[in-house]
C-alpha positions in Angstrom: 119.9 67.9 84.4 118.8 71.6 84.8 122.4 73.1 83.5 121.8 70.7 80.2 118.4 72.0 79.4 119.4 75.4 80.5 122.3 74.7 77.7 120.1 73.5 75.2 117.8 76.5 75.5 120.5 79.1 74.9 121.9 77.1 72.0 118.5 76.6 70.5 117.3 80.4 71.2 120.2 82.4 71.3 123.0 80.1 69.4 124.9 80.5 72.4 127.4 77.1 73.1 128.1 76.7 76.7 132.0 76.5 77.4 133.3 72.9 78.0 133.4 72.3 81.7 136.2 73.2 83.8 137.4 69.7 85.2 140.1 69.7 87.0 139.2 72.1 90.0 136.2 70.0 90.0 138.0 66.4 89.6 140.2 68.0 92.4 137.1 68.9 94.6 135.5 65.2 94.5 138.9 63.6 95.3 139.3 65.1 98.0 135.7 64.4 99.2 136.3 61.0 98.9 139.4 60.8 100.4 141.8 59.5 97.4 145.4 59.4 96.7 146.3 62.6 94.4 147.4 60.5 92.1 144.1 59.4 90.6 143.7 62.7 89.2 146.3 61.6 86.2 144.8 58.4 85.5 141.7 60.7 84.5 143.2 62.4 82.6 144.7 59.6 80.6 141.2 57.8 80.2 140.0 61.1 79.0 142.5 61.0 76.1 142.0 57.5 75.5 138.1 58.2 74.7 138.8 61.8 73.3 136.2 62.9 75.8 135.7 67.3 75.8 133.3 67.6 78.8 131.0 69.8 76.2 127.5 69.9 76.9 125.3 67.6 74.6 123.8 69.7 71.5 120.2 69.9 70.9 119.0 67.0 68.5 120.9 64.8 69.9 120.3 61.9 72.0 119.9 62.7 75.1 121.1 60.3 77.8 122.4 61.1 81.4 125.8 59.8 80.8 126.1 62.4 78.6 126.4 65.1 80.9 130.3 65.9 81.2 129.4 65.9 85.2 128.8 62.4 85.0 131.5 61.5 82.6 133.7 63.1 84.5 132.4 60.9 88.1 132.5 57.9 85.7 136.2 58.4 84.5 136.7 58.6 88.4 135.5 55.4 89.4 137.0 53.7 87.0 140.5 54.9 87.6 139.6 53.7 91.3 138.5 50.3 90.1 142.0 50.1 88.2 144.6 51.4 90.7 142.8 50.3 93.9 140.6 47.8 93.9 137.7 46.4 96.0 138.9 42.7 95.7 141.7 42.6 98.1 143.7 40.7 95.6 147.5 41.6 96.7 149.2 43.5 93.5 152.5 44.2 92.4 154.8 46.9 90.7 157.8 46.4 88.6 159.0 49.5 90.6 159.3 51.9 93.4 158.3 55.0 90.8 155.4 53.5 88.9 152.1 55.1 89.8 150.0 53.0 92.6 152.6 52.2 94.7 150.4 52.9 97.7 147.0 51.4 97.6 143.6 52.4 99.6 142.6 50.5 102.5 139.0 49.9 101.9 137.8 48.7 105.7 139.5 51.8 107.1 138.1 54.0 103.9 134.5 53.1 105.4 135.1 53.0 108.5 136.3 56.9 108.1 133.5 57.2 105.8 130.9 56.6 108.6 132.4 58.4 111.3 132.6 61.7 108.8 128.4 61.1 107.6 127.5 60.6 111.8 129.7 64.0 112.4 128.1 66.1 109.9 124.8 65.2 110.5 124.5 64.0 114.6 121.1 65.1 115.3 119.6 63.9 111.6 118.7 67.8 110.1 118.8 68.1 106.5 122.1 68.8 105.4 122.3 72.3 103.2 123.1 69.7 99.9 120.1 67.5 100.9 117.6 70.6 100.4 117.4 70.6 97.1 117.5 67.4 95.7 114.6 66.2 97.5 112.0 64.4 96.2 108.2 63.7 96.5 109.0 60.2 97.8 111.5 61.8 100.4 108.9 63.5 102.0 107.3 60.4 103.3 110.5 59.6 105.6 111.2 63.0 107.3 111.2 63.3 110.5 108.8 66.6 112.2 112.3 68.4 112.4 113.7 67.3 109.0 110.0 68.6 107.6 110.5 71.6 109.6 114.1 72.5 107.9 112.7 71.9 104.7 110.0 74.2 104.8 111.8 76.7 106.3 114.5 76.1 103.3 111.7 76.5 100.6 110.3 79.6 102.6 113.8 81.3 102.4 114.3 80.3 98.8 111.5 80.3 97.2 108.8 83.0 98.8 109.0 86.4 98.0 109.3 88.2 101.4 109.0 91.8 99.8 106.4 94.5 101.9 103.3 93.2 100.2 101.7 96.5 100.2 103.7 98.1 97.8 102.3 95.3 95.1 99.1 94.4 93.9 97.5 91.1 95.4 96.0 88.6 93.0 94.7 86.8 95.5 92.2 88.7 98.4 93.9 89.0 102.0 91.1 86.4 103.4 92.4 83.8 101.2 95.9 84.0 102.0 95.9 84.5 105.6 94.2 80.7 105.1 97.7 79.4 104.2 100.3 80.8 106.3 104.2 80.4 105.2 105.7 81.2 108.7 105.6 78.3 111.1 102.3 77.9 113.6 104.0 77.7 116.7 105.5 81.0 116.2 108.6 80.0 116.5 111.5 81.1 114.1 113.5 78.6 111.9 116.6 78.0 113.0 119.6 80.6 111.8 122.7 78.8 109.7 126.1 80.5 109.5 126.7 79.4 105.8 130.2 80.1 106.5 131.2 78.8 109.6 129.1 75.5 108.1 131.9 75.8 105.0 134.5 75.9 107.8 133.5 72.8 109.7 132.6 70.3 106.9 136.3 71.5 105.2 137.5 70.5 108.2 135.9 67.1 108.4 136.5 66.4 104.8 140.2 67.0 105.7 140.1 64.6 108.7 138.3 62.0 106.8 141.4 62.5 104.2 143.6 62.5 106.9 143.2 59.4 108.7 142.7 57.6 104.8 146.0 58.9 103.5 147.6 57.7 107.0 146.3 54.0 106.2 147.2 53.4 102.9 149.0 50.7 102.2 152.3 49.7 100.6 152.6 47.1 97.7 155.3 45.1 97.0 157.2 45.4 93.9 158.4 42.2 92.1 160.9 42.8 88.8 159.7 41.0 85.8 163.4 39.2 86.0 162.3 37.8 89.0 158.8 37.6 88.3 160.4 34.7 85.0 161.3 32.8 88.0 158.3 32.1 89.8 155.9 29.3 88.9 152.8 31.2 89.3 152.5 34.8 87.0 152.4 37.9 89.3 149.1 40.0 89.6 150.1 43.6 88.1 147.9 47.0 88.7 145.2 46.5 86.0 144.6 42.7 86.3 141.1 41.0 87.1 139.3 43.9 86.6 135.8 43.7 87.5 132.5 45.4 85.9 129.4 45.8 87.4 125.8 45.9 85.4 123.7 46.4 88.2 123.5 47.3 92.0 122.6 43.2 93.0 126.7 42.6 91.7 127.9 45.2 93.8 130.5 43.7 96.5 130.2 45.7 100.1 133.2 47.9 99.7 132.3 48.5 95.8 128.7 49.6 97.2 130.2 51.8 100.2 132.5 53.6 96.8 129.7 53.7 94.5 127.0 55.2 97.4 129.3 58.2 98.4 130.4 58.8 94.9 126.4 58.9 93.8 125.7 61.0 96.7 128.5 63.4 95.5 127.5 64.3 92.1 123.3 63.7 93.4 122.4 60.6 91.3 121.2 57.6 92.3 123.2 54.4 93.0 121.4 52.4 90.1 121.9 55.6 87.8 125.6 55.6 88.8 126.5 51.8 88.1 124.5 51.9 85.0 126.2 54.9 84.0 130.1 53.6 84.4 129.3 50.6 83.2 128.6 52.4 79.7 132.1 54.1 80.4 133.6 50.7 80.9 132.2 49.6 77.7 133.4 52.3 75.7 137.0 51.6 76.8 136.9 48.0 76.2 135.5 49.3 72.4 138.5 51.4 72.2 140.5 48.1 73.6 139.5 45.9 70.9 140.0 48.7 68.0 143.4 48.6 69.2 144.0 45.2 69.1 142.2 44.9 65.4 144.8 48.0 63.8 147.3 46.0 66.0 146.4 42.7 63.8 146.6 45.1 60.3 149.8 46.5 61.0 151.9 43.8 62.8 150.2 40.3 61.6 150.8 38.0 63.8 148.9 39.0 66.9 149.7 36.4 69.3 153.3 36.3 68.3 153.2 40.0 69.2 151.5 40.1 72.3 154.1 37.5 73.9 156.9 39.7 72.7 155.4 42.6 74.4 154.3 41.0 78.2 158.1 40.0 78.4 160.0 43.2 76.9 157.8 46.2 78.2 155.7 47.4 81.0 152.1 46.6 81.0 150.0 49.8 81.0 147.1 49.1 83.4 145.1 51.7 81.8 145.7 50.7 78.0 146.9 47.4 78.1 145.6 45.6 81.7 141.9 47.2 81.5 140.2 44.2 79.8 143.0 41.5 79.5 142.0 37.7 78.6 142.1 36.5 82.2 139.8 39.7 83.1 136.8 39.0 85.3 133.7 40.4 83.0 
């Protein structure tokens, strides 16, 4: 929110653009936070073409909307390839081989269960993490403990207070008033010292175990020809199907709300914020989906005709083409 009105002033003031945003060091950063295959990083890419999205800043004039920011298109596009290759449903799916993209699959139970021993590691005695600092709110305040006050303060004293020799400058204020409000703590103790670096060192390192024992778990799907697939009475689920949107927090399942928490948490929105927020992605695709199919019906005719044609000569695309299918859970 600050870097967009920070954008807006220059552009307005100085007509100076601010350069798209840099993406995939980023994209790269928040996978491996939240412990995902590698692979997710190309379906992100793909949905970004698909919506011709340029992770620009908004201009000035125009409406102004968190999911505008290219952060949180960029967090969006994430969850969604997530919802599409892997799934909180726990509905088996297969490949129609070895080499197509998804052939591993997350484990949600040991995802969370990784996720929880990572959040009690980095944070055993319940201090304010260095991330934590500044997002707080007025309505935080009210559930700090006397330490996690004490952390803050001393956060906003090291940040915010100009600790200059006073002498040197001329006082607005008179000495008697001042010494009324005292910014070092009244116990005379002195806030506790943080090694930023060696802090860097040992949540990288967590991170990295949290990835480790995720990768270690994931699971292998099974992978059914479409020869064999004719055979079968019952149609086989592909990577795509049932796809499931979400308009608010209360449709959320457990492992979709355990996903959509540490994303939120990641980027510094709020769950409700989040959901609302790819939920506008989702629609946007499904536009793009149904302009499709309509330049489909101009060029070709005979849509249904077509569509048959297509499901048993090519691959289904679970990006394009599975996304928002007829049998889709909406």
């Amino acid at each position: 929110m600050a870097c967009e009105r920070l954008s807006i002033l220059y552009a307005q003031q100085f007509d100076v653009a601010f350069p798209a945003l840099n993406y995939p060091p980023l994209m790269l950063q928040y996978i491996q936070r939240l412990a995902l295959p590698l692979d997710i990083h190309t379906v992100v890419n793909r949905i970004s073409n698909l919506l011709s999205c340029t992770f620009t800043f908004p201009k000035p004039g125009s409406r102004q909307r968190l999911s505008s920011l290219p952060e949180i298109q960029l967090i969006c596009m994430l969850v969604v390839a997530v919802k599409l290759y892997h799934p909180f449903d726990n509905l088996q799916r297969a490949l129609n081989s070895s080499t197509e993209m998804g052939l591993l699959t997350i484990d949600w139970d040991t995802w969370n269960g990784a996720r929880k021993v990572y959040d009690a590691d980095a944070n055993p005695d319940g201090r304010l993490t260095r991330d934590k600092d500044i997002t707080m709110t007025e309505r935080d305040v009210f559930n700090m403990s006397a330490l996690q006050m004490d952390d803050y303060l001393d956060w906003y004293e090291k940040t915010w207070i100009d600790d200059e020799d006073k002498d040197h400058h001329a006082r607005a204020l008179p000495d008697q008033l001042l010494n009324m409000f005292p910014t070092g703590r009244l116990d005379g103790s002195t806030a506790t010292t943080i090694d930023e670096d060696e802090e860097t060192r040992k949540d990288q390192g967590k991170v990295l175990d949290k990835l480790e024992v995720t990768q270690k778990n994931l699971m292998v799907r099974d992978v059914i020809l479409e020869a064999t697939e004719r055979k079968q009475a019952e149609p086989v689920r592909r990577i795509g199907s049932s796809y499931k949107q979400y308009r608010g927090i209360e449709d959320l399942t457990a492992q979709a709300k355990a996903f959509y928490e540490a994303t939120a948490s990641i980027v510094g929105v709020s769950l409700p914020t989040l959901v609302k927020a790819v939920y506008r992605m989702e629609t946007a695709l499904r536009r793009w989906r149904d302009e499709q199919e309509k330049k489909q019906r101009r060029e070709r005719g005979n849509l249904y005709a077509l569509d048959t044609a297509h499901h048993d000569d090519d691959q289904p695309d679970p990006v394009s083409d599975s996304l928002y299918s007829d049998n889709d859970n909406i």
